[in-house]
MDTraj code that builds the backbone (N, CA, C; nanometers):
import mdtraj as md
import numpy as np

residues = "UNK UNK UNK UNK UNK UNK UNK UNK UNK UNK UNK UNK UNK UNK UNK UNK UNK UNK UNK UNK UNK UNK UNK UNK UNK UNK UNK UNK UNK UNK UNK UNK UNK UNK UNK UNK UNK UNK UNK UNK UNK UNK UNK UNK UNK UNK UNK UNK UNK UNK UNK UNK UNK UNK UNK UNK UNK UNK UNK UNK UNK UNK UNK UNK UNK UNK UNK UNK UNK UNK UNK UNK UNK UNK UNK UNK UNK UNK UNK UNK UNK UNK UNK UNK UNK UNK UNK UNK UNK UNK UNK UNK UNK".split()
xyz = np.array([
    [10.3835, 9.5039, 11.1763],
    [10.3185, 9.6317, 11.1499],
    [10.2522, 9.6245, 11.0133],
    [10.1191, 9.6335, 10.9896],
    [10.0480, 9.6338, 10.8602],
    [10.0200, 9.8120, 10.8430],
    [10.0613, 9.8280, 10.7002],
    [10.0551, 9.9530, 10.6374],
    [9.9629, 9.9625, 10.5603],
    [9.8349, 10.0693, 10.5502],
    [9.7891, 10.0944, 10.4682],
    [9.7723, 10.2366, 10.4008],
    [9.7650, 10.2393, 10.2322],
    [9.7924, 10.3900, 10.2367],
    [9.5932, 10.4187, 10.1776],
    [9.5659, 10.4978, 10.2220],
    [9.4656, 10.5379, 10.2324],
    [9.3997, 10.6624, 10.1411],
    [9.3663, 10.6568, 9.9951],
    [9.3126, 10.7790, 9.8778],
    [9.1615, 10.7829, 9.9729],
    [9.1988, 10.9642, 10.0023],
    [9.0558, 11.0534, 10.0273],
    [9.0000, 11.1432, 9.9599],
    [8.8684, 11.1384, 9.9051],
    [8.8228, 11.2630, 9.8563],
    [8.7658, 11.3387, 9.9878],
    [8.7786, 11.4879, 9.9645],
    [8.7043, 11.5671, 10.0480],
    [8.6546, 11.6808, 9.9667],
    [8.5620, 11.7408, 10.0927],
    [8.5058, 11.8501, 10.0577],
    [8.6338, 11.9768, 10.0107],
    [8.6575, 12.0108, 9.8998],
    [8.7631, 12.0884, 9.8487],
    [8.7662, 12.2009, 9.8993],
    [8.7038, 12.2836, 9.9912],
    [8.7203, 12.3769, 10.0633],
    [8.7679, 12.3391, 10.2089],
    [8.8068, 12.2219, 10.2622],
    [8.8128, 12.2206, 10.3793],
    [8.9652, 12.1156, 10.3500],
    [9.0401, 12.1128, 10.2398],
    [9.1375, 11.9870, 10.2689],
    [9.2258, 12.0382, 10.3444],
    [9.2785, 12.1341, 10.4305],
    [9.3807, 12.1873, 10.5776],
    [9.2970, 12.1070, 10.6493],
    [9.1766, 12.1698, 10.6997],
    [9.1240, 12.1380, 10.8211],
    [9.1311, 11.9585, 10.8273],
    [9.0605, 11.9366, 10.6830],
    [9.0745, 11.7799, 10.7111],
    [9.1994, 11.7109, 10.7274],
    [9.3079, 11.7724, 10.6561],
    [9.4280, 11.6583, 10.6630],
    [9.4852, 11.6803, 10.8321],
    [9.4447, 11.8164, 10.8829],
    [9.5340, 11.8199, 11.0147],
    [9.4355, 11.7243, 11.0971],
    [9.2909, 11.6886, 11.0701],
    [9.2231, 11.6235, 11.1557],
    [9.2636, 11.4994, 11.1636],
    [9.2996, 11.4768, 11.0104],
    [9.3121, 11.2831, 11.0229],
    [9.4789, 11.2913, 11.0547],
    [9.5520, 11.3676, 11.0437],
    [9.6825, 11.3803, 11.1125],
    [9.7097, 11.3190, 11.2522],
    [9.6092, 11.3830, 11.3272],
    [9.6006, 11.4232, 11.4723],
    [9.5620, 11.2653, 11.5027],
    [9.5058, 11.1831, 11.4319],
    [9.4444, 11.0145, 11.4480],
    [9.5552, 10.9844, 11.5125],
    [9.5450, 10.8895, 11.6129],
    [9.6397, 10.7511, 11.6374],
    [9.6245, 10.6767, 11.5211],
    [9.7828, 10.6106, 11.4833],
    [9.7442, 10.5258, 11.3957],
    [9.8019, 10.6194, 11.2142],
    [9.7892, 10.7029, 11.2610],
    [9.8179, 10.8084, 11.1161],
    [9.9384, 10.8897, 11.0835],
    [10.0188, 10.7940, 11.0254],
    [10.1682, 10.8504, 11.0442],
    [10.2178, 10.9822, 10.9247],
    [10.1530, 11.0182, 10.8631],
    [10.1787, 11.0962, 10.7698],
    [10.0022, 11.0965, 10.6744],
    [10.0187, 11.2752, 10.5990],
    [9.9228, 11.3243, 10.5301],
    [9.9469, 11.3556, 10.4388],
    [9.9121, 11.3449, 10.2971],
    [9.9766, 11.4307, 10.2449],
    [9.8537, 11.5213, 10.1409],
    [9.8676, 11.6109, 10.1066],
    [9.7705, 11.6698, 10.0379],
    [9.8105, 11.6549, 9.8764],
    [9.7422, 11.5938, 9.7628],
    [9.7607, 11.5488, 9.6385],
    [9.7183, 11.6293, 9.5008],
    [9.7499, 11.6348, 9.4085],
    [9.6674, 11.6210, 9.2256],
    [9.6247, 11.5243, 9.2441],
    [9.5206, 11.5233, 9.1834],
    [9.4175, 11.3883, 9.0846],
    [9.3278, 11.3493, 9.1291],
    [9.2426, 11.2730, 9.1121],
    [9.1247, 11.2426, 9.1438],
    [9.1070, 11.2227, 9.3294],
    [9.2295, 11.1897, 9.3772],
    [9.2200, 11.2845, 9.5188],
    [9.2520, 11.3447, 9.5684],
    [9.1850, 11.3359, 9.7022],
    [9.2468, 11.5157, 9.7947],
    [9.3430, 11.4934, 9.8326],
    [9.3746, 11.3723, 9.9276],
    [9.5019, 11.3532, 10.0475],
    [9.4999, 11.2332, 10.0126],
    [9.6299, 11.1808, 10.1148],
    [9.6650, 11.0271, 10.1038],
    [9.7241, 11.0454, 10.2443],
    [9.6533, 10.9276, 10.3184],
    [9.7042, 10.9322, 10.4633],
    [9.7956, 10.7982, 10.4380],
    [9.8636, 10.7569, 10.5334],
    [9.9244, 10.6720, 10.5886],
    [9.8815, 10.6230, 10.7301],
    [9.8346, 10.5002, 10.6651],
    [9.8164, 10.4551, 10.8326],
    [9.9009, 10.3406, 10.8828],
    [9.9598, 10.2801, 10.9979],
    [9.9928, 10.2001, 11.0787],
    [9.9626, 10.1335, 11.1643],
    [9.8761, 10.0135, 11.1201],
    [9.8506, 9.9266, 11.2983],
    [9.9374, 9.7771, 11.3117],
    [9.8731, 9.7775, 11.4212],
    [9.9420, 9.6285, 11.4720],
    [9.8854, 9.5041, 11.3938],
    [9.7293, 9.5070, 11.3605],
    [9.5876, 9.4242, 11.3593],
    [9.6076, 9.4475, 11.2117],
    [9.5151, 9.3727, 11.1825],
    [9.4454, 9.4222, 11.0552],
    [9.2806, 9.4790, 11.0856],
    [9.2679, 9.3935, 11.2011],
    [9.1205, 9.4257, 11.3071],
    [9.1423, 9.5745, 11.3234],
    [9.2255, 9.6472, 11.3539],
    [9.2675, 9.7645, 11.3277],
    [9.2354, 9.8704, 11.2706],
    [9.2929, 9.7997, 11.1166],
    [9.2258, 9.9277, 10.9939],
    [9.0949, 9.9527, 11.0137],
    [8.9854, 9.8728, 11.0245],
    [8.8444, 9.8916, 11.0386],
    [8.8197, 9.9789, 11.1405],
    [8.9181, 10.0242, 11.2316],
    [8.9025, 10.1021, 11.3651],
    [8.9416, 10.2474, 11.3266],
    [9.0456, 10.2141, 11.2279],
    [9.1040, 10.3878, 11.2094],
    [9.0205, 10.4130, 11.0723],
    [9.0129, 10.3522, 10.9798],
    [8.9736, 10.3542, 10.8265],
    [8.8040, 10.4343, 10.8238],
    [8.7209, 10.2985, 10.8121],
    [8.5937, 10.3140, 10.8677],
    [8.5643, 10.4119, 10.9654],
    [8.6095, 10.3513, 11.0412],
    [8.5605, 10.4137, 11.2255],
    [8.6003, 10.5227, 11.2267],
    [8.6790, 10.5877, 11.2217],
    [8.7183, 10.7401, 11.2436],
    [8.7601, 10.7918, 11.1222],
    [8.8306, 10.7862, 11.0314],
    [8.8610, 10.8577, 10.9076],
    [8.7313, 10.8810, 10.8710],
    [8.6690, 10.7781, 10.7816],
    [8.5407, 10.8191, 10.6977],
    [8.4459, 10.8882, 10.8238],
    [8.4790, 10.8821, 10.9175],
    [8.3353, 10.9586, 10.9864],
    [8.3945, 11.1414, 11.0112],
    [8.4914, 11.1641, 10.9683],
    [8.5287, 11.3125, 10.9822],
    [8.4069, 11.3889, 10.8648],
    [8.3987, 11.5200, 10.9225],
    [8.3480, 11.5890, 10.8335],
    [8.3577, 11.6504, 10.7173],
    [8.3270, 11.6430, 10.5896],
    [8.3820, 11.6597, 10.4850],
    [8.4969, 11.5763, 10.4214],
    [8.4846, 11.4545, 10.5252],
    [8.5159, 11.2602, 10.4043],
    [8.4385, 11.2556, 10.3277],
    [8.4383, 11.2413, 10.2047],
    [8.3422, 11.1921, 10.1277],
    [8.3776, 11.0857, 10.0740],
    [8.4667, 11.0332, 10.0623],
    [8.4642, 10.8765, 10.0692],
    [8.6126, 10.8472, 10.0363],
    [8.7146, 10.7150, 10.0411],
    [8.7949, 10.6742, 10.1283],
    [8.8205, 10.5395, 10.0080],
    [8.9367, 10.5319, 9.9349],
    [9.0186, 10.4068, 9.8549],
    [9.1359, 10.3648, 9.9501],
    [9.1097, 10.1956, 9.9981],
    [9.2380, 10.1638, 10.0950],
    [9.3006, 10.0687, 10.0230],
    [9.4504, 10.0657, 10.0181],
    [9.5314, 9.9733, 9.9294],
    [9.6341, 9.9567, 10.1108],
    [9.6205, 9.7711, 10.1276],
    [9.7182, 9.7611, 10.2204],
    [9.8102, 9.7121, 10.1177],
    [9.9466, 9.7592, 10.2006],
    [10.1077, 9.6950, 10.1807],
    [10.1414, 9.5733, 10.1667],
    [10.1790, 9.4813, 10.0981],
    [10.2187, 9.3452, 10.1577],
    [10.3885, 9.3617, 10.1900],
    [10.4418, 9.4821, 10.1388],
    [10.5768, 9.4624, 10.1577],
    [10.6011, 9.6007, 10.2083],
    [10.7569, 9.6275, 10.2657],
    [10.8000, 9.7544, 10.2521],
    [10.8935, 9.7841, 10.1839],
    [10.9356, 9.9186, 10.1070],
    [11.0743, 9.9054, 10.0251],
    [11.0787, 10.0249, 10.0614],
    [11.2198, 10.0455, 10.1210],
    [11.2207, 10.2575, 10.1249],
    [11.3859, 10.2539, 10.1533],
    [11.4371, 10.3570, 10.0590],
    [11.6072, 10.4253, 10.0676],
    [11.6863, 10.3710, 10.2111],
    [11.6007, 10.4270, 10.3071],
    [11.6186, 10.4707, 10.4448],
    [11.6708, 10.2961, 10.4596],
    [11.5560, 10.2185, 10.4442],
    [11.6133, 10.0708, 10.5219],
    [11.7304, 10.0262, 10.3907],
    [11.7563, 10.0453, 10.2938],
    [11.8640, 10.0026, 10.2366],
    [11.9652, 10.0197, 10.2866],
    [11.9623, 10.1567, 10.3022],
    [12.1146, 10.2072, 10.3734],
    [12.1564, 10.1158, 10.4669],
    [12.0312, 10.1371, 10.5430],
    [12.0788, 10.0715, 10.6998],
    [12.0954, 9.9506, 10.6802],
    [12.0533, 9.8710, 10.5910],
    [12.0791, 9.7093, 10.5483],
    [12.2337, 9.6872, 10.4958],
    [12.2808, 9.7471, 10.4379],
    [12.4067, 9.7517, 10.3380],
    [12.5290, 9.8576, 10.4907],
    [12.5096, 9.9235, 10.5431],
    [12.5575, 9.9378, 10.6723],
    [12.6148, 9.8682, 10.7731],
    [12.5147, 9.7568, 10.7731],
    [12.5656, 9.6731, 10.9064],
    [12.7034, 9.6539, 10.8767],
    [12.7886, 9.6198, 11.0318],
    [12.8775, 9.5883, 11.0493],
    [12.9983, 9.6950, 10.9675],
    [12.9665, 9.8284, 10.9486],
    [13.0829, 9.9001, 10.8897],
    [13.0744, 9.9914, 10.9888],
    [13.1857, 10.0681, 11.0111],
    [13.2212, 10.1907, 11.1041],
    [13.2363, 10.3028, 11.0485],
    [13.1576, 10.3973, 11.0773],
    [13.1274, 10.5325, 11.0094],
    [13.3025, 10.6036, 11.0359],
])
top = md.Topology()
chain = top.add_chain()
for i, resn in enumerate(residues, 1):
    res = top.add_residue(resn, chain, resSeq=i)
    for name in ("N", "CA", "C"):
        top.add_atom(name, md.element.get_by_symbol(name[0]), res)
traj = md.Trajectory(xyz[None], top)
């Protein structure tokens, strides 16, 4: 699974409409609406990397009121959630 997290500027009157649009994407596991030089930060998920160019490009930047789109892919993952479950194995709740 390749992760990329995705900085959007938008049109500042429309960031609901836009984040529920790029929400609604296949491929778009979370939105979040931000401070700072951007609006939202999506999360995306594909299989490909052929992929991102499908959700990124291809459908994100073509929504209305994208005005343009910073992509940083993942090379790793680190999150609470898989620690636990790593340090877990083999114990009985």
């Amino acid at each position: 699974m390749i992760t990329a997290i995705v900085l959007i500027k938008t049109s500042v009157d429309r960031i609901p409409e836009i984040a529920e649009t790029i929400a609604a994407l296949d491929s778009v596991s979370e939105v979040y609406s931000v401070t700072g030089t951007y609006d939202l930060v999506a999360m995306v998920r594909v299989a490909r990397h052929d992929d991102l160019a499908d959700v990124i490009p291809g459908r994100i930047s073509k929504i209305p009121g994208v005005e343009g789109t910073d992509t940083h892919v993942a090379f790793r993952t680190y999150s609470q959630h898989d620690l636990e479950a790593a340090f877990a194995i083999g114990l009985d709740a």
